[in-house]
N, CA, C and O of each residue as an XYZ file, in Angstrom:
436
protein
N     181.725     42.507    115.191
C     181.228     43.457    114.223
C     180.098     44.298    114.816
O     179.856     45.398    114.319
N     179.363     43.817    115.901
C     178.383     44.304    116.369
C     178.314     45.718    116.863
O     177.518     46.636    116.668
N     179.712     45.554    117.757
C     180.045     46.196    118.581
C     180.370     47.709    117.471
O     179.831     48.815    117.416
N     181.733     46.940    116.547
C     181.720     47.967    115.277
C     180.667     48.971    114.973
O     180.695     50.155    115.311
N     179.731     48.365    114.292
C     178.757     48.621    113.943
C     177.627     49.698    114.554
O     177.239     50.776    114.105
N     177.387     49.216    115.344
C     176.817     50.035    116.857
C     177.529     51.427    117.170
O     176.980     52.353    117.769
N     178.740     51.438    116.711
C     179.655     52.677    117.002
C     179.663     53.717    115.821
O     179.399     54.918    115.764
N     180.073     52.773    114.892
C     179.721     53.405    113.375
C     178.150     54.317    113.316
O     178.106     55.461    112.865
N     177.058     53.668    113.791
C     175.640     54.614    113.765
C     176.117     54.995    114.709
O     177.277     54.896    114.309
N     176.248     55.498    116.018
C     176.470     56.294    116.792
C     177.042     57.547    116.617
O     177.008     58.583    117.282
N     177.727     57.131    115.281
C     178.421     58.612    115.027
C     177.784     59.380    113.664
O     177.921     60.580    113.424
N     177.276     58.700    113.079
C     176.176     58.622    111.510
C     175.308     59.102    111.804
O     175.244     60.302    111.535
N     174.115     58.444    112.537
C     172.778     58.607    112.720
C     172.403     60.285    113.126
O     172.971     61.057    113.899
N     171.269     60.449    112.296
C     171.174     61.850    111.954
C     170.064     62.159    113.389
O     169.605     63.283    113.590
N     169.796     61.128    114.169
C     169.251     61.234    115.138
C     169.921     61.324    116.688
O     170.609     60.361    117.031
N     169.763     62.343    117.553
C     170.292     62.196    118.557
C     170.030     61.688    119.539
O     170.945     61.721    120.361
N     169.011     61.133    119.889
C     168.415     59.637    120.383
C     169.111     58.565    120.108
O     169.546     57.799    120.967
N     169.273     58.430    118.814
C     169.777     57.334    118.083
C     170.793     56.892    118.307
O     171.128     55.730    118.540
N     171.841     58.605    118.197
C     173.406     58.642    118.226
C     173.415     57.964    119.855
O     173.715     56.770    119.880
N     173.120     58.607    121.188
C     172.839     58.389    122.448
C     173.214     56.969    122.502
O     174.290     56.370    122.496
N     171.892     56.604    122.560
C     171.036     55.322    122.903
C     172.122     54.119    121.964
O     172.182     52.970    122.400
N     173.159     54.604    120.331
C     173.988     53.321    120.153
C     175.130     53.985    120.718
O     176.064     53.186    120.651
N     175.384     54.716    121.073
C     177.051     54.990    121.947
C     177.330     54.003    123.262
O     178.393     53.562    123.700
N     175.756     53.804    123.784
C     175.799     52.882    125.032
C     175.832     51.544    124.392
O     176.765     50.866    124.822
N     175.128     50.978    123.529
C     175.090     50.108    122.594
C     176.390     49.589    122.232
O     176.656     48.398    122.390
N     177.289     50.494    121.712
C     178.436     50.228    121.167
C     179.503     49.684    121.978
O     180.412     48.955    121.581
N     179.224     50.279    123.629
C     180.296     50.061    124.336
C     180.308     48.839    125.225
O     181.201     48.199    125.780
N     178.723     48.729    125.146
C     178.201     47.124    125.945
C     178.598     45.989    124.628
O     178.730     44.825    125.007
N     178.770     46.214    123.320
C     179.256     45.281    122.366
C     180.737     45.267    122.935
O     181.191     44.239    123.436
N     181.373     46.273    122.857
C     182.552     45.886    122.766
C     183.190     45.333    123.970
O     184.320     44.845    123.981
N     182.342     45.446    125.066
C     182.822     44.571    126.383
C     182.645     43.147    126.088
O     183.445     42.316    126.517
N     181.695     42.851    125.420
C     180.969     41.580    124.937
C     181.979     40.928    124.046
O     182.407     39.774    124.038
N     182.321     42.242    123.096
C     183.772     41.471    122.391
C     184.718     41.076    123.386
O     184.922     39.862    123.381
N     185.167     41.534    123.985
C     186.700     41.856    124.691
C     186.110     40.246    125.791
O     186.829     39.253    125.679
N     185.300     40.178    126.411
C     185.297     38.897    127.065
C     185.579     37.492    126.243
O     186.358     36.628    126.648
N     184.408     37.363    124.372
C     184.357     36.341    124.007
C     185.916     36.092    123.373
O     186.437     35.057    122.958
N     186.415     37.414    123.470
C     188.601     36.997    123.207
C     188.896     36.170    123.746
O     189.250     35.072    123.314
N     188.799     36.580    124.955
C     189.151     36.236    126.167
C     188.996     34.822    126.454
O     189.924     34.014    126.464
N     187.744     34.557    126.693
C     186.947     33.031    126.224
C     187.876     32.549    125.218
O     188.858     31.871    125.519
N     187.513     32.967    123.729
C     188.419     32.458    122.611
C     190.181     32.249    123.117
O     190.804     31.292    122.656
N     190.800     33.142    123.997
C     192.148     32.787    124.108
C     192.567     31.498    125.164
O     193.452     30.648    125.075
N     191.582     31.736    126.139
C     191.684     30.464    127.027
C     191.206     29.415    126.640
O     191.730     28.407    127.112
N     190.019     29.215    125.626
C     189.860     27.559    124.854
C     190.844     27.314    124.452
O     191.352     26.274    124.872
N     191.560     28.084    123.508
C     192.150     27.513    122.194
C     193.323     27.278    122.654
O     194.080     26.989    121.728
N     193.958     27.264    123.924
C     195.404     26.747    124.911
C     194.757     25.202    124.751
O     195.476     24.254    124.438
N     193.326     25.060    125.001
C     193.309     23.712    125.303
C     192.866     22.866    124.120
O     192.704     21.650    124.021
N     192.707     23.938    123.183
C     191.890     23.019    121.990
C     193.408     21.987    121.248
O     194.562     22.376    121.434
N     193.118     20.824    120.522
C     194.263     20.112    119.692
C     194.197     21.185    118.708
O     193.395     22.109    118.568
N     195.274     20.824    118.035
C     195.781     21.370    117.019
C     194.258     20.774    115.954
O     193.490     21.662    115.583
N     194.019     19.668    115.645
C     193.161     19.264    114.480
C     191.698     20.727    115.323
O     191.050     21.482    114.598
N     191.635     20.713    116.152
C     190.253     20.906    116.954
C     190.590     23.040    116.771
O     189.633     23.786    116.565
N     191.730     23.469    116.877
C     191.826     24.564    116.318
C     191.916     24.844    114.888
O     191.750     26.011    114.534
N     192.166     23.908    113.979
C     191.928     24.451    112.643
C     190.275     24.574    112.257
O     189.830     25.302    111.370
N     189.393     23.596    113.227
C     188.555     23.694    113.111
C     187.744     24.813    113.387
O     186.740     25.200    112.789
N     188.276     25.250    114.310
C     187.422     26.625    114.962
C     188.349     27.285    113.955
O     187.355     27.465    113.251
N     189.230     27.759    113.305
C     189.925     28.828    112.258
C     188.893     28.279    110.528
O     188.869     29.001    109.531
N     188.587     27.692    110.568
C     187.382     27.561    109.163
C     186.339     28.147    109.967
O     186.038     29.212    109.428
N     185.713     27.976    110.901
C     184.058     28.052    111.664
C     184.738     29.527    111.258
O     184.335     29.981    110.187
N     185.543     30.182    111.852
C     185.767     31.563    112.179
C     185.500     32.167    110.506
O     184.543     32.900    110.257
N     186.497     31.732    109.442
C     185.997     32.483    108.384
C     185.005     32.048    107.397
O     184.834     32.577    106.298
N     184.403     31.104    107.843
C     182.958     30.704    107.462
C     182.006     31.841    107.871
O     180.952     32.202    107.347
N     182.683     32.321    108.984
C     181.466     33.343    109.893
C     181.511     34.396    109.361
O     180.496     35.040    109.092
N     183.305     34.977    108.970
C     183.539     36.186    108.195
C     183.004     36.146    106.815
O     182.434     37.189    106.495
N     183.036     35.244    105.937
C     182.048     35.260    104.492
C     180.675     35.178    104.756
O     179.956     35.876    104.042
N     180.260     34.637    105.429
C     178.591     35.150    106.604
C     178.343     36.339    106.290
O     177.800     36.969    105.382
N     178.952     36.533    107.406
C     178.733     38.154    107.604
C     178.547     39.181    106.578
O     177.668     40.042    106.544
N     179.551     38.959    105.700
C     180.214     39.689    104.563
C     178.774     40.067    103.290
O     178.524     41.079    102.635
N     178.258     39.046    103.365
C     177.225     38.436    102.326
C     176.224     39.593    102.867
O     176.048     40.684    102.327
N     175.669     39.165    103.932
C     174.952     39.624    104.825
C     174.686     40.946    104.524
O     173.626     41.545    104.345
N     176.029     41.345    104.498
C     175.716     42.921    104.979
C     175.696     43.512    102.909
O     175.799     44.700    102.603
N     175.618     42.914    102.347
C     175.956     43.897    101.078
C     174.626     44.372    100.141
O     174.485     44.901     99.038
N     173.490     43.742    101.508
C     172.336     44.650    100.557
C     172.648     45.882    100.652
O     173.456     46.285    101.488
N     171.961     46.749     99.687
C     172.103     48.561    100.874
C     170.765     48.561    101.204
O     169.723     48.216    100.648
N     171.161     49.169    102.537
C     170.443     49.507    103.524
C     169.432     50.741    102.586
O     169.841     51.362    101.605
N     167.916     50.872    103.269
C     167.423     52.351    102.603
C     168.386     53.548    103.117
O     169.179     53.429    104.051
N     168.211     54.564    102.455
C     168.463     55.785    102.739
C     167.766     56.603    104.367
O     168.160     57.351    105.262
N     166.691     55.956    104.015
C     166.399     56.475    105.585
C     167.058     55.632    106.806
O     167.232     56.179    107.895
N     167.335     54.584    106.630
C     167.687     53.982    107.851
C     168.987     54.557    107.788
O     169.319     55.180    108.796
N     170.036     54.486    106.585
C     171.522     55.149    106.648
C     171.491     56.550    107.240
O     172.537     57.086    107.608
N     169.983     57.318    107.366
C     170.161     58.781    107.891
C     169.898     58.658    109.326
O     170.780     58.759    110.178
N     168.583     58.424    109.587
C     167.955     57.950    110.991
C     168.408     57.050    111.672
O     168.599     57.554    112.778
N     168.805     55.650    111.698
C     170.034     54.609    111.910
C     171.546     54.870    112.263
O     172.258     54.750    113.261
N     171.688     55.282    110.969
C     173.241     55.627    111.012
C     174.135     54.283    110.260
O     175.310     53.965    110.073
N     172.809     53.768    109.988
C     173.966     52.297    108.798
C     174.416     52.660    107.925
O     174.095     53.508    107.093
N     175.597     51.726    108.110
C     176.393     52.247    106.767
C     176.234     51.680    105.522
O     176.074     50.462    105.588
N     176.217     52.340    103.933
C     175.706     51.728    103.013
C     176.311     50.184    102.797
O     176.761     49.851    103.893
N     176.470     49.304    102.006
C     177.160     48.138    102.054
C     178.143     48.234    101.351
O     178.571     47.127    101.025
N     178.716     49.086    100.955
C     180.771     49.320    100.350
C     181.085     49.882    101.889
O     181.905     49.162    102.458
N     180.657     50.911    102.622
C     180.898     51.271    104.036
C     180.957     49.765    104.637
O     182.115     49.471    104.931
N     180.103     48.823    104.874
C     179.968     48.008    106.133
C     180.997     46.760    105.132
O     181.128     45.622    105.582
N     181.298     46.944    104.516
C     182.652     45.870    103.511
C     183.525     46.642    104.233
O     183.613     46.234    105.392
N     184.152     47.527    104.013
C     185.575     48.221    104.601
C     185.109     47.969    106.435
O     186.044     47.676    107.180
N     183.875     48.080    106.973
C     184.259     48.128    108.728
C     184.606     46.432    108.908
O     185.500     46.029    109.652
N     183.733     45.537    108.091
C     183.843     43.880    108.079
C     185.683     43.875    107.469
O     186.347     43.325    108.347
N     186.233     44.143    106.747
C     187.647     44.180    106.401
C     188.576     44.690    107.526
O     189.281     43.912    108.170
N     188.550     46.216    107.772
C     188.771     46.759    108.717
C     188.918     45.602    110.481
O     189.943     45.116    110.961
N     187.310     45.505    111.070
C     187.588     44.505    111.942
C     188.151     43.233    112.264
O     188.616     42.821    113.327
N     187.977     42.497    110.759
C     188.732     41.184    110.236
C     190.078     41.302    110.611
O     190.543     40.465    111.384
N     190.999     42.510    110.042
C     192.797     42.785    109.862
C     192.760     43.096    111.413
O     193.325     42.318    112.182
N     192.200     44.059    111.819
C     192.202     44.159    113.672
C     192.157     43.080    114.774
O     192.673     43.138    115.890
N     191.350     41.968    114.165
C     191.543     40.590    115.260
C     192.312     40.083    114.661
O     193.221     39.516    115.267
N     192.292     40.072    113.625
C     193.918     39.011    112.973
C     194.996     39.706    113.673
O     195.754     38.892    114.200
N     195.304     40.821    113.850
C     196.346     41.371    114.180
C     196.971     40.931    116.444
O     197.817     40.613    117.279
N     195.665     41.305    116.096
C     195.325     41.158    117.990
C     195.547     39.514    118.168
O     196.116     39.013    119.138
N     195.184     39.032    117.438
C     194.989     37.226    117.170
C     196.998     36.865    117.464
O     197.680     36.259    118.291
N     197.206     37.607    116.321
C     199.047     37.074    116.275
C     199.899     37.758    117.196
O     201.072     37.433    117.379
N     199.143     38.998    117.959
C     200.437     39.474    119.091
C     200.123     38.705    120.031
O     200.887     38.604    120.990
N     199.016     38.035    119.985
C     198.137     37.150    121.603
C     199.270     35.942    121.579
O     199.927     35.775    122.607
N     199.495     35.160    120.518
C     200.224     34.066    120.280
C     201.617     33.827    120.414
O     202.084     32.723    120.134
């Protein structure tokens, strides 16, 4: 989501510093994603079956986390200067990214 996120103000943020400085942000997340897959695809060859359902609860334990997390709204200035998105915005990118690794999750398998 980080990575998400980071990209989302990059393109929002009414600042061009801001925009800058998370475009690099965004793309060092998403390398960060793309390795812990990676990580995630080579454990879970070795994890048991009981020991992967376990990590599939941790996982949407993390997604209702998150979810919670994000549904204060943000001020108005940070959504201008920032570039965060209000919390119905960061529900659809948390939904949005959720259906995208699920998806990536079942062609991997």
């Amino acid at each position: 989501y980080g990575a998400v996120q980071a990209a989302f103000q990059a393109r929002r943020s009414s600042d061009p510093r801001v925009r800058a400085t998370l475009a690099v942000i965004a793309r060092d997340e998403a390398r960060h994603a793309e390795l812990a897959w990676a990580v995630d695809a080579f454990l879970a060859a070795r994890l048991s079956a009981g020991e992967r359902l376990e990590v599939l609860r941790a996982r949407e334990e993390a997604w209702r986390t998150l979810a919670a997390s994000l549904a204060v709204e943000p001020s108005e200035e940070l959504r201008d200067v920032a570039g965060l998105p209000s919390a119905a915005e960061a529900a659809r990118l948390v939904a949005a990214a959720r259906e995208a690794l699920a998806r990536e999750s079942a062609s991997a398998a």
